[in-house]
C-alpha positions, 0 to 999 in steps of 0.5 A, spaced: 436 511 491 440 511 484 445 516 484 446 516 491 452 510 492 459 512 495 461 509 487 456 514 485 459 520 489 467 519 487 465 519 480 462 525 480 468 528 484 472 525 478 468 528 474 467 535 477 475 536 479 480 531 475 482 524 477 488 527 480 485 532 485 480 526 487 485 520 488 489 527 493 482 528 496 480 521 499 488 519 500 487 514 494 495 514 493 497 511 500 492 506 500 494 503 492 502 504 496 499 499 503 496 494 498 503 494 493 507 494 500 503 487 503 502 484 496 510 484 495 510 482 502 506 476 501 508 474 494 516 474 497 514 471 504 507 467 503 501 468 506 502 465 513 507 466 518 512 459 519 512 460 527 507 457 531 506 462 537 505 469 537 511 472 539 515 468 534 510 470 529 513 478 532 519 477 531 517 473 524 514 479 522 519 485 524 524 480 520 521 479 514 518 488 514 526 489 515 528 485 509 521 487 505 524 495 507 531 493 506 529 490 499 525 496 496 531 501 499 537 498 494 531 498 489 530 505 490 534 510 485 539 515 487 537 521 484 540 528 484 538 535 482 541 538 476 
């Protein structure tokens, strides 16, 4: 049935409320922040893990999230209100 696609629906809800109340509503900002964080993970660290075994792969990960996190800190501006 035309007009009745989950498209449709978050077309309609941009249309009846503004694109900024929709992307608050179905959480939109958090899943385009998980997609920017993995994307900057993968493009510094490849796609696949060095180690071979799964905790090695563990302890690759936690390492590599600590560096990404670190990383993003030092990125990160330092802002005071005037």
């Amino acid at each position: 049935m035309p007009g009745n696609t989950q498209s449709d629906h978050h077309i309609e809800a941009i249309a009846l409320q503004g694109r900024l109340a929709w992307q608050k509503i179905t959480g939109y900002n958090l899943r385009n922040y998980a997609e920017l964080a993995i994307q900057r993970y993968k493009r510094i660290f490849g796609n696949t893990m060095k180690a071979r075994a799964l905790p090695q792969q563990k302890t690759e990960a936690w390492f590599s999230a600590s560096a990404l996190n670190r990383m993003t800190n030092l990125g990160m501006p330092v802002s005071v209100k005037i």
